[in-house]
N, C-alpha and C positions, 0 to 999 in steps of 0.2 A: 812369338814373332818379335825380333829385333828391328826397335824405329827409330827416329832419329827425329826430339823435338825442334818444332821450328818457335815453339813458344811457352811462357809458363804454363805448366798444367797444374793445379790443385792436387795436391796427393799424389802425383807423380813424378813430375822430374821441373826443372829448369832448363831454358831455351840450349840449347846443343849437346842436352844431356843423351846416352843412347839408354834405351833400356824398354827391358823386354817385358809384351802384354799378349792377354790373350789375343788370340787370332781374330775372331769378330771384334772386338774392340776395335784394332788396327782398321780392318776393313770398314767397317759400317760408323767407325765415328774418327778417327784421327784422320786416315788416310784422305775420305769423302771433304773435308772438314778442311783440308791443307794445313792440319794443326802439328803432321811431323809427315817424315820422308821415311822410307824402309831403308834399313842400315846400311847399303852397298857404298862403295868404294869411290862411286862418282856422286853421289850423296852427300857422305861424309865430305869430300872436298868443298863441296857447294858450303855448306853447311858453316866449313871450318873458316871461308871467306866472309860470308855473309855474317859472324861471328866479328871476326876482324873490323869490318866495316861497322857493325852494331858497335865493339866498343870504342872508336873511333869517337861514332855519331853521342855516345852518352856523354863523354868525357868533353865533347865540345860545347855541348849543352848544360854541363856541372858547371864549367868555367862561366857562359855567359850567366845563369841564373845566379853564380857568387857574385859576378859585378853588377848585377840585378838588386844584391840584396843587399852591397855596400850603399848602392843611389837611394835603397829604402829606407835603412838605418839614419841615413844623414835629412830626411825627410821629416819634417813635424807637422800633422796632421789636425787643424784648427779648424771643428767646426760648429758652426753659432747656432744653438736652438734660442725657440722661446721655449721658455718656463713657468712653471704655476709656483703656488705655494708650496713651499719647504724645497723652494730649486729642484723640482722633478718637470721633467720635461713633457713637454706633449706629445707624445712620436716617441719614437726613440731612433737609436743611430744604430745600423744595420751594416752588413760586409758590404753591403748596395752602393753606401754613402760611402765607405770608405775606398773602396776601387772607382768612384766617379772624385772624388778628390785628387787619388794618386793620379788619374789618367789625365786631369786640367796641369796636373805638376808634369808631365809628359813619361810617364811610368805607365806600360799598361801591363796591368794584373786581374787575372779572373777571379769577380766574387766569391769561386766559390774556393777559389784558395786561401780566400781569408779567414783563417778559425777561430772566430770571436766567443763561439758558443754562444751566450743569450746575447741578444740586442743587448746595447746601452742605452740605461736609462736615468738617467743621473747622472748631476754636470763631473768633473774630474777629469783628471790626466789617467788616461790608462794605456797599458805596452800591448799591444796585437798580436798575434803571431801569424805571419804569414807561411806557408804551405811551397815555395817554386817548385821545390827537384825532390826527391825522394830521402835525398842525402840534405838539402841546402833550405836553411831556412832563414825568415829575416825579420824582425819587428819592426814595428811602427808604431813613436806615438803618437796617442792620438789624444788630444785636449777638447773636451765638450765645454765650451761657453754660453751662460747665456746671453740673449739679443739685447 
């Protein structure tokens, strides 16, 4: 049976991809599912709009996450722990701390786009990488001082 994805599938196709599966497949999982459309002719139109419209919608969304990631870039991110001996911290500084920073500087960013990998834990200047769009990415430093 020839479908018509309305979305990524794993091992199968990309969103407006047509391409043919078995019968039950279609029926008992993509069809049920609204995960594609059977290939017909008013279908495919749908499809070829709804398409247009998607890259419309991404494209306006690259643009604002790039001017997203210039406000981040110009951003320096200072924040003060206490410390013990040999300047290690008590705590340490998390994507947590860093997305309630950026969000007082009026940036809002979800923690969990922040990929620091481990906490910080120890004082220093260190470069973030932040996660926006698929395509667009932004750093932030961020300087741990002690109190």
């Amino acid at each position: 049976m020839r479908v018509v994805l309305k979305e990524d599938i794993d091992k199968l196709g990309r969103r407006g991809a047509i391409v043919k599966v078995a019968d039950g497949y279609a029926r008992n999982f993509l069809l049920p599912k609204g995960k594609a459309l059977l290939a017909t002719d008013g279908n495919l139109k749908t499809i070829d709009r709804e398409r247009r419209r998607y890259v419309v919608r991404v494209a306006k969304e690259k643009e604002e996450m790039e001017n997203l990631a210039r406000r981040i870039g110009a951003v320096s991110c200072t924040l003060v722990r206490k410390v013990g001996e040999h300047d290690v911290l008590y705590g340490s500084v998390t994507a947590a701390d860093i997305a309630e920073y950026l969000e007082r500087e009026g940036i809002a960013v979800d923690k969990r786009r922040i990929q620091i990998g481990e906490p910080i834990k120890s004082l220093g200047i260190y470069s973030v990488p932040i996660k926006l769009h698929p395509e667009v990415r932004a750093e932030v430093k961020v300087w741990v001082v002690k109190e």
